[in-house]
C-alpha positions as CSV (number, residue, x, y, z in Angstrom):
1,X,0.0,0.0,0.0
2,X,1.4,3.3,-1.1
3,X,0.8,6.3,1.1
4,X,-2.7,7.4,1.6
5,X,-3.8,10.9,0.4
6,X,-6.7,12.3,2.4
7,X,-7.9,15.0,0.3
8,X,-10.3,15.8,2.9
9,X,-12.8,15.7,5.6
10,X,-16.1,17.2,5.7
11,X,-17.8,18.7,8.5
12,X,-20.4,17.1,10.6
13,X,-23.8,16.6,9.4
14,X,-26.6,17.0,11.9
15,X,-26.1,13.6,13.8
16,X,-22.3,14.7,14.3
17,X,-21.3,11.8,11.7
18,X,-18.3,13.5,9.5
19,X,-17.5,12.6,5.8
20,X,-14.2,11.5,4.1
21,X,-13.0,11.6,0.7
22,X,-9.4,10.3,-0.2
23,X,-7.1,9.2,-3.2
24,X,-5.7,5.8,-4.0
25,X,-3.4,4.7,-7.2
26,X,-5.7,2.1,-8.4
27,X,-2.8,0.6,-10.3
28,X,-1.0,-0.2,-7.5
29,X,-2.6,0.1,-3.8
30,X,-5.1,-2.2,-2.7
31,X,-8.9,-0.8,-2.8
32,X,-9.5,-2.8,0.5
33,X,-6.9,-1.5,2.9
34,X,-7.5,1.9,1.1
35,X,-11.1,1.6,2.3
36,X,-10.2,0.2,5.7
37,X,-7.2,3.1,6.3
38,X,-9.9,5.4,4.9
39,X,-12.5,4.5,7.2
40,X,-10.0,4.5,10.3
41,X,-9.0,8.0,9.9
42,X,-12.3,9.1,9.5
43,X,-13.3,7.4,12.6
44,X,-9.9,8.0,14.3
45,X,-9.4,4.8,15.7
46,X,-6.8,2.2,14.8
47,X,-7.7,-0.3,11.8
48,X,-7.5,-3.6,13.5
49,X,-10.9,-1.2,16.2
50,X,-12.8,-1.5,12.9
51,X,-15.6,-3.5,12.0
52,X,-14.7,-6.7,10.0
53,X,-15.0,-5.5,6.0
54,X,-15.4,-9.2,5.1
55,X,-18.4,-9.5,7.6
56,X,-20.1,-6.7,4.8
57,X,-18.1,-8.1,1.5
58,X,-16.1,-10.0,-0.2
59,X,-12.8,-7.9,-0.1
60,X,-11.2,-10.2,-2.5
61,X,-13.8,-9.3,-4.9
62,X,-13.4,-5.6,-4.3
63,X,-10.1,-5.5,-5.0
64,X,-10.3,-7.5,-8.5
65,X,-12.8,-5.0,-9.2
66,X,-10.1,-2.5,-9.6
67,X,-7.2,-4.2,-9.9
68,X,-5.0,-4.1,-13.1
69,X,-6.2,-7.3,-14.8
70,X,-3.7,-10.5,-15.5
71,X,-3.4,-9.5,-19.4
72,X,-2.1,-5.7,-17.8
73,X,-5.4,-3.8,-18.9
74,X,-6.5,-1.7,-16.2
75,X,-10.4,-1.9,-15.5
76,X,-12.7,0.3,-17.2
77,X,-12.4,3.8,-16.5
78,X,-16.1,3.7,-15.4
79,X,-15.7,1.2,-12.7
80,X,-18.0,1.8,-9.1
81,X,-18.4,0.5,-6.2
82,X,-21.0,1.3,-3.4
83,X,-21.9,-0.4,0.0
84,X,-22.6,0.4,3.7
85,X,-19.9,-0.5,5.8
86,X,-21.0,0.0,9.5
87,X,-23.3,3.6,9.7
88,X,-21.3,4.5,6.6
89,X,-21.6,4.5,3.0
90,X,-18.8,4.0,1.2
91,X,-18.3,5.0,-2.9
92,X,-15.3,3.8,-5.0
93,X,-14.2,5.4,-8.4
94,X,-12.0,4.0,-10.6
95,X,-10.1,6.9,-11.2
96,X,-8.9,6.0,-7.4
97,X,-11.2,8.3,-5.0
98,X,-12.7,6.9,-2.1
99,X,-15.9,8.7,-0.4
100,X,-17.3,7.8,2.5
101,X,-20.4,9.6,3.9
102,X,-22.7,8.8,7.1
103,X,-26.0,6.4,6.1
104,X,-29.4,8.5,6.4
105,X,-31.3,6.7,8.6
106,X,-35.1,7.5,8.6
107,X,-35.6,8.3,12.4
């Protein structure tokens, strides 16, 4: 995993839950421990504090979802990925951004 690159966090929304967006290299960092580091600083707690990803997905098919394939093509610029990972949404681009914003809950 290269180094992460926070390109920001958001204030709070009403129910104090802040927002996260990051970078990634999509060529060469994993999309799993970008989402886990990702969702650790946003938190600020240690990874290992979080919530188990694989309890939510599959992380090995999240990362061949934007991994460089075994021919060398990269996947298509187009690629997304979008699922709730504890009281968060998380959104994945392609072009290696990471967003993670608190779940509306209907209350």
């Amino acid at each position: 995993m290269d180094e992460h690159h926070a390109i920001g966090d958001h204030p709070t929304d009403s129910s104090g839950s802040a927002s996260h967006v990051t970078s990634f290299d999509p060529h060469t960092d994993s999309v799993v421990e970008e989402v886990i580091m990702a969702m650790a600083t946003l938190m600020d707690v240690e990874p290992t504090e979080l919530d188990v990803l694989s309890q939510t997905l599959d992380p090995d098919a999240l990362d061949a979802l934007f991994r460089p394939r075994t021919d060398g093509t990269h996947p298509e610029s187009d690629t997304q990925a979008r699922f709730a990972y504890g009281d968060h949404i998380v959104d994945i681009k392609s072009e290696g951004v990471i967003s993670i914003q608190p779940a509306v809950t209907d209350d």
